[in-house]
PyMOL commands that place a pseudoatom at each C-alpha (Angstrom):
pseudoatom trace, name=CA, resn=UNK, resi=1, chain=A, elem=C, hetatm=0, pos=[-3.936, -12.142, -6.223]
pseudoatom trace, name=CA, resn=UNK, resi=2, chain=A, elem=C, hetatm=0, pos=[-3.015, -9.186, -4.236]
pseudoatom trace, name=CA, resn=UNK, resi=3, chain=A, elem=C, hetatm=0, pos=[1.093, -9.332, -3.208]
pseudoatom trace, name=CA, resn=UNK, resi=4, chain=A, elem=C, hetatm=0, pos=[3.432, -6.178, -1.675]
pseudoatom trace, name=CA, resn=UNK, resi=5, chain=A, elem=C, hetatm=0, pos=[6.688, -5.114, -2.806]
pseudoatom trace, name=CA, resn=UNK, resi=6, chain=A, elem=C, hetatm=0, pos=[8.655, -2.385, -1.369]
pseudoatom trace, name=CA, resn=UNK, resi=7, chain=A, elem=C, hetatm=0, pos=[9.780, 0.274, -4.207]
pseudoatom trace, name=CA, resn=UNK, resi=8, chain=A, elem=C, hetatm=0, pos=[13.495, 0.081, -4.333]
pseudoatom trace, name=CA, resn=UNK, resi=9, chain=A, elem=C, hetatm=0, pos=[13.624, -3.339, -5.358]
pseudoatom trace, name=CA, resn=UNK, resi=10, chain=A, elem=C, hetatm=0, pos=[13.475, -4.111, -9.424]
pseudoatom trace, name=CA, resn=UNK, resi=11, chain=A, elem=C, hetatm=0, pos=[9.851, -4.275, -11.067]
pseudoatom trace, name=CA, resn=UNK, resi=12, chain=A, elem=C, hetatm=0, pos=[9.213, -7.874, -12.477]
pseudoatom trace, name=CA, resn=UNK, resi=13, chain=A, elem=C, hetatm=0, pos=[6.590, -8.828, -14.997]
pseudoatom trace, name=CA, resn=UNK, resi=14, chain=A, elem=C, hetatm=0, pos=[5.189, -11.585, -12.068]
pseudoatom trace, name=CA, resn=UNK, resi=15, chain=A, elem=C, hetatm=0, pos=[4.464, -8.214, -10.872]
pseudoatom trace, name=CA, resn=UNK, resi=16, chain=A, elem=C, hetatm=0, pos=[1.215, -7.521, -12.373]
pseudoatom trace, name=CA, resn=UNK, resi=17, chain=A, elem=C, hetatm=0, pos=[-0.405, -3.886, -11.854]
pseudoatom trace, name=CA, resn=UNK, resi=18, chain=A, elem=C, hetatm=0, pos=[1.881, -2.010, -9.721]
pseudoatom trace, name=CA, resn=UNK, resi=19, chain=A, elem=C, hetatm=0, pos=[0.414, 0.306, -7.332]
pseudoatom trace, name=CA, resn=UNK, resi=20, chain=A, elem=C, hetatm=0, pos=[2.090, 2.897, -5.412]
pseudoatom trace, name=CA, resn=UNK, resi=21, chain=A, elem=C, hetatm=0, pos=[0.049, 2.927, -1.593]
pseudoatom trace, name=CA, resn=UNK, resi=22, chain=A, elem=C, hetatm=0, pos=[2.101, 5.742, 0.098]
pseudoatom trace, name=CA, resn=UNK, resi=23, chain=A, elem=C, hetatm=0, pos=[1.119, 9.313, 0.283]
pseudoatom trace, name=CA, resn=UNK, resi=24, chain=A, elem=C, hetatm=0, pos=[5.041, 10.213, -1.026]
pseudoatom trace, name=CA, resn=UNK, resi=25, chain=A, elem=C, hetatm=0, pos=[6.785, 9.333, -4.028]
pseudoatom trace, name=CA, resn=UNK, resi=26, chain=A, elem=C, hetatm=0, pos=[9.714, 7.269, -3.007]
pseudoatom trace, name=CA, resn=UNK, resi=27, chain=A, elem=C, hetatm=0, pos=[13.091, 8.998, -2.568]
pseudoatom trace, name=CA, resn=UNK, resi=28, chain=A, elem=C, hetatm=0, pos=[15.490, 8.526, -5.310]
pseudoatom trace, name=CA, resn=UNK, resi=29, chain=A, elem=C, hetatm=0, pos=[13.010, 6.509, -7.646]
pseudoatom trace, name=CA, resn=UNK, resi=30, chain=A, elem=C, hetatm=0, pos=[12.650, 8.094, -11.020]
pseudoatom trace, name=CA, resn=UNK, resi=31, chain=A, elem=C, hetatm=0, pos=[8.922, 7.659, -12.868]
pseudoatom trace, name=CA, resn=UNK, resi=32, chain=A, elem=C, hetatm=0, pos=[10.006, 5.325, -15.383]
pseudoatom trace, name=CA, resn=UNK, resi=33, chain=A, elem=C, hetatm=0, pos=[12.256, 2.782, -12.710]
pseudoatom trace, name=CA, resn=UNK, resi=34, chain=A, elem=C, hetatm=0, pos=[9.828, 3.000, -10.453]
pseudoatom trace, name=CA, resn=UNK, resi=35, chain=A, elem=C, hetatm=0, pos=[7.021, 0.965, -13.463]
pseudoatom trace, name=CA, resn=UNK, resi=36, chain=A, elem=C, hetatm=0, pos=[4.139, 2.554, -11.308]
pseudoatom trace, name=CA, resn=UNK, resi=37, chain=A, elem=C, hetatm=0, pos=[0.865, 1.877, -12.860]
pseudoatom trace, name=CA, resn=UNK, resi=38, chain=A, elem=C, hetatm=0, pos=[-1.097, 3.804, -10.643]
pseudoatom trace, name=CA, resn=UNK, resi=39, chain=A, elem=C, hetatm=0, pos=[-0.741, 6.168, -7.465]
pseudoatom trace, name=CA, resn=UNK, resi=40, chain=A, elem=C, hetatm=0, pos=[-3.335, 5.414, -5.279]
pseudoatom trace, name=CA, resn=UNK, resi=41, chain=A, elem=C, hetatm=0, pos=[-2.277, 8.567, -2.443]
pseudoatom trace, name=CA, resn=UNK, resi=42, chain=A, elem=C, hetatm=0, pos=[-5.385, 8.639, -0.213]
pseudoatom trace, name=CA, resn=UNK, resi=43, chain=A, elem=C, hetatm=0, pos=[-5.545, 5.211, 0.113]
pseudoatom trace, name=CA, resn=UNK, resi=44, chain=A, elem=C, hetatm=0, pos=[-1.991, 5.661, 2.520]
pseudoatom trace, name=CA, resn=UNK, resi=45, chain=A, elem=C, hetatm=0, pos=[-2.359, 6.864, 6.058]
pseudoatom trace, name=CA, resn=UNK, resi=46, chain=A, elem=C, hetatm=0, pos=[-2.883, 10.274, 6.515]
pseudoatom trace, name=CA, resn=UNK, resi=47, chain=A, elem=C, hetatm=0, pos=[0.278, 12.504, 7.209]
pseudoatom trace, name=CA, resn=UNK, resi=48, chain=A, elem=C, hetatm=0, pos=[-0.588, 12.689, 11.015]
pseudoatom trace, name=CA, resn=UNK, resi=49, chain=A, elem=C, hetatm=0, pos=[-0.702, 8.991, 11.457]
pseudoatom trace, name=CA, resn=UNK, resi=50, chain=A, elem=C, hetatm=0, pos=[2.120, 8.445, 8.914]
pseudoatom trace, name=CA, resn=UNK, resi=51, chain=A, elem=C, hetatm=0, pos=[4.134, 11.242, 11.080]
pseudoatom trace, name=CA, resn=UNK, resi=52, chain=A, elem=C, hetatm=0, pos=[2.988, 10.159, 14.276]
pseudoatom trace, name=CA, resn=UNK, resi=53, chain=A, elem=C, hetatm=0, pos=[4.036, 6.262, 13.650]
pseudoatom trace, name=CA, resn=UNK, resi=54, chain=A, elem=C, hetatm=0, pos=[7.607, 7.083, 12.030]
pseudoatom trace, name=CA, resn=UNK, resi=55, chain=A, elem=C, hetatm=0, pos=[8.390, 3.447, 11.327]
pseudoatom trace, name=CA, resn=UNK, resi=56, chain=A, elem=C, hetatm=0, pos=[8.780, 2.825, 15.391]
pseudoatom trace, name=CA, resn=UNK, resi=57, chain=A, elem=C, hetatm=0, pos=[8.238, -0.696, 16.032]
pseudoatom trace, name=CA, resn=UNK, resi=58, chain=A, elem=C, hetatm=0, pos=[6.718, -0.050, 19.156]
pseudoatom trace, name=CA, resn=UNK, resi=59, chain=A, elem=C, hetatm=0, pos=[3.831, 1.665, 17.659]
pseudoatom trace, name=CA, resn=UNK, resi=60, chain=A, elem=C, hetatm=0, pos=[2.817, -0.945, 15.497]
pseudoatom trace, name=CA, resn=UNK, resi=61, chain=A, elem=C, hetatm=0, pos=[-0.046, -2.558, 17.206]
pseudoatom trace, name=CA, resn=UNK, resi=62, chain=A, elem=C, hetatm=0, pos=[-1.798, 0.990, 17.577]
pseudoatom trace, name=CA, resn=UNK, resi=63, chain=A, elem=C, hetatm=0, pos=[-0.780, 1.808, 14.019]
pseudoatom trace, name=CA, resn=UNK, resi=64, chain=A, elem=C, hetatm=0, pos=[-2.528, -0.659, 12.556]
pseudoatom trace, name=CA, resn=UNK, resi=65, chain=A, elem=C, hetatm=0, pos=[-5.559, 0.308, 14.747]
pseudoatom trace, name=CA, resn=UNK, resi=66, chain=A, elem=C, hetatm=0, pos=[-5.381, 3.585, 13.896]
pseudoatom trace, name=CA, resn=UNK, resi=67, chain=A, elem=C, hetatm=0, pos=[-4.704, 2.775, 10.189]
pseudoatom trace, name=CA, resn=UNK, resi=68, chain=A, elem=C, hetatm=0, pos=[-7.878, 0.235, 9.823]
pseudoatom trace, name=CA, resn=UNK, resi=69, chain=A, elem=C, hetatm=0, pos=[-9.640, 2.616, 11.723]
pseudoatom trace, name=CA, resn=UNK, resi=70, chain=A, elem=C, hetatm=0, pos=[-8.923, 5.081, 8.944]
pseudoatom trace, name=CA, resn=UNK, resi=71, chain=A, elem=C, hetatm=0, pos=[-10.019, 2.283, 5.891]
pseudoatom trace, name=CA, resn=UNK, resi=72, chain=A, elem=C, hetatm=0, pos=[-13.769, 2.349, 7.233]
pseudoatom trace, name=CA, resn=UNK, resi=73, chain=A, elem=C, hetatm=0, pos=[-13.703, 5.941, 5.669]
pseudoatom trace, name=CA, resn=UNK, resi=74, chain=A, elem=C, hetatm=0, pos=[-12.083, 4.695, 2.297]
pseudoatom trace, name=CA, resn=UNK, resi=75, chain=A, elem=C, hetatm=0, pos=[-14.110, 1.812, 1.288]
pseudoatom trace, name=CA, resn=UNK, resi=76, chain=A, elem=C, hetatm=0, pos=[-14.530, 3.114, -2.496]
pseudoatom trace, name=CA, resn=UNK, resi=77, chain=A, elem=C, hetatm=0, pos=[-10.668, 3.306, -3.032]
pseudoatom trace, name=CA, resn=UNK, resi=78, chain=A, elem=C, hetatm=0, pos=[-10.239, -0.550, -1.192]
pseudoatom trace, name=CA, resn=UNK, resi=79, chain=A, elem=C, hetatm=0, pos=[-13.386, -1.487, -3.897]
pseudoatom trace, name=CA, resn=UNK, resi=80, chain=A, elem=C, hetatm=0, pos=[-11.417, 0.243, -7.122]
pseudoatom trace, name=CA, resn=UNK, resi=81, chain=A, elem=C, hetatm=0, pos=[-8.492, -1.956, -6.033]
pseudoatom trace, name=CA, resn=UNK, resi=82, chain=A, elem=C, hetatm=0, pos=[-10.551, -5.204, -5.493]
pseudoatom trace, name=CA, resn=UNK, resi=83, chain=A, elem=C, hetatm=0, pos=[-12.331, -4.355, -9.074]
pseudoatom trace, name=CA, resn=UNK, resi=84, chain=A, elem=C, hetatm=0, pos=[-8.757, -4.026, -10.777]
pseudoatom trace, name=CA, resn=UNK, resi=85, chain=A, elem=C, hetatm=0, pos=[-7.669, -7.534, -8.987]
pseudoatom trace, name=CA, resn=UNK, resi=86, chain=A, elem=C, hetatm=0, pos=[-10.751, -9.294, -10.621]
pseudoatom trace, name=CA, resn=UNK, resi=87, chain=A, elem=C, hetatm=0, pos=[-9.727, -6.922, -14.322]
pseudoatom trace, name=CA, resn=UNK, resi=88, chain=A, elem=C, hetatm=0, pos=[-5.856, -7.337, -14.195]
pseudoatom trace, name=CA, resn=UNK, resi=89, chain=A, elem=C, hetatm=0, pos=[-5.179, -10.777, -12.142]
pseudoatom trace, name=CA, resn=UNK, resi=90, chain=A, elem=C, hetatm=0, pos=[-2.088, -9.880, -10.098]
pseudoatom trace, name=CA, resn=UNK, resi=91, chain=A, elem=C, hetatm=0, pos=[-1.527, -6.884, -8.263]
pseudoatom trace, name=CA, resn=UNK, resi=92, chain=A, elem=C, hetatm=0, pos=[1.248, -5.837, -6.275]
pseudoatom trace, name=CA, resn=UNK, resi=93, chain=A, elem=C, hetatm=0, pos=[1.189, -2.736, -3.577]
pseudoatom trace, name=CA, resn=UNK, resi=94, chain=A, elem=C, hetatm=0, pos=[3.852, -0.988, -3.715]
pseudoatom trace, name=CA, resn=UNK, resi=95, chain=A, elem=C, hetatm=0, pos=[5.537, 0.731, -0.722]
pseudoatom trace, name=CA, resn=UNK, resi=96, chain=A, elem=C, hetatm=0, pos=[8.793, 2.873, 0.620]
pseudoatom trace, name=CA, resn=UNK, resi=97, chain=A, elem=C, hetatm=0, pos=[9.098, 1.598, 4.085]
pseudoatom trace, name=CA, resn=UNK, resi=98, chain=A, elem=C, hetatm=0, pos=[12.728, 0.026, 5.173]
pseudoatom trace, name=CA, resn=UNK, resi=99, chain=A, elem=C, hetatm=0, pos=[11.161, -2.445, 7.368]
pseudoatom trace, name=CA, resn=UNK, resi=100, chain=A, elem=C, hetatm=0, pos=[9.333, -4.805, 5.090]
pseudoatom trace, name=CA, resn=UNK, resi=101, chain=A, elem=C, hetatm=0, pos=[6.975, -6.490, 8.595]
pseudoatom trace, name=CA, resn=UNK, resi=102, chain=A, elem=C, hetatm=0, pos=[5.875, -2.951, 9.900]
pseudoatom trace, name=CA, resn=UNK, resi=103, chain=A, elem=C, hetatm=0, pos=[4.311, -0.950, 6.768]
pseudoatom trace, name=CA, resn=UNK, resi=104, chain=A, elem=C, hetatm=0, pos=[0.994, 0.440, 5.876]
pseudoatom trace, name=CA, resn=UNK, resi=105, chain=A, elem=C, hetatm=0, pos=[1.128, -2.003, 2.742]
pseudoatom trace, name=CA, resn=UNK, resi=106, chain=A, elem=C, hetatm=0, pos=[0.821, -4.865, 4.946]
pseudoatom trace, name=CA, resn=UNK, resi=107, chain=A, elem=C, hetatm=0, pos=[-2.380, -3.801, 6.702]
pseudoatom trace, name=CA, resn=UNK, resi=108, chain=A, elem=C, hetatm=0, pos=[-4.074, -2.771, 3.535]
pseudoatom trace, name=CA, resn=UNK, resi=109, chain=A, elem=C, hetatm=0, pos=[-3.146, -6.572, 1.770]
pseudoatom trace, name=CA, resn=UNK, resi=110, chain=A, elem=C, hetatm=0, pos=[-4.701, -8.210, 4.742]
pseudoatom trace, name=CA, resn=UNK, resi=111, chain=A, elem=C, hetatm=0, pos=[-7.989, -6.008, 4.817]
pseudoatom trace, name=CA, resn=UNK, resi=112, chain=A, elem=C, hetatm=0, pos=[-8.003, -6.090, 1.067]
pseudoatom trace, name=CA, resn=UNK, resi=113, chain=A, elem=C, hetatm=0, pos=[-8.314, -9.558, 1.578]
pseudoatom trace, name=CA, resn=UNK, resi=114, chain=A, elem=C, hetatm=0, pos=[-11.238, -9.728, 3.888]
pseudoatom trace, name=CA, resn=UNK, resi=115, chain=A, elem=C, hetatm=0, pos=[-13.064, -7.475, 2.306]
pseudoatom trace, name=CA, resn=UNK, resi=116, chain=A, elem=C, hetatm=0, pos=[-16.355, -8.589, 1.098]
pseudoatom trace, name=CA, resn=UNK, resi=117, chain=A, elem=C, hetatm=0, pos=[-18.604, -7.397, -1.671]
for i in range(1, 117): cmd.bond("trace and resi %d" % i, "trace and resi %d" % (i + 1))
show_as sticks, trace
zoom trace
């Protein structure tokens, strides 16, 4: 089972294998609050499409274009993370973001999902 969770709230066993999806650590999380098991950067939007999108609503729809778009090139990352679902059980993808129904977090659950073998 593959959830999301944004950083700043408290890490919960029902959490599973925490990992962190966004290119930068979150701001004002220490290592050891944050329980990050691992920091998967380059599976996060790259810095011009993380830059370009700045959390505006309005973008979303071509955000998630560009994002998905962007996932066809990182198919061995989106396979290490279906491989440590099948090893761990529950997983739980960590981002940042404010707004918890616009994030990159929520893209990569849903093509994490459809993704076949």
């Amino acid at each position: 089972m593959i959830k999301i969770k944004r950083a700043y709230r408290p890490a919960e066993e029902a959490d599973g294998f925490r990992i962190l999806v966004d290119r930068l650590w979150p701001r004002g999380i220490s290592k050891e609050k944050a329980m990050i098991d691992l920091w998967l950067k380059d599976i996060a939007p790259s810095n011009d499409l993380r830059k370009w999108f700045s959390h505006n609503v309005e973008r979303w729809s071509e955000f998630k274009t560009r994002y998905l778009e962007e996932l066809k090139t990182k198919r061995t990352l989106m396979e290490h993370i279906k491989n440590l679902e099948k090893e761990k059980g529950t997983l739980t993808l960590i981002y940042a973001a404010k707004d918890e129904e616009h994030n990159n977090a929520l893209v990569l659950k849903d093509k994490l999902r459809d993704l076949k073998p």
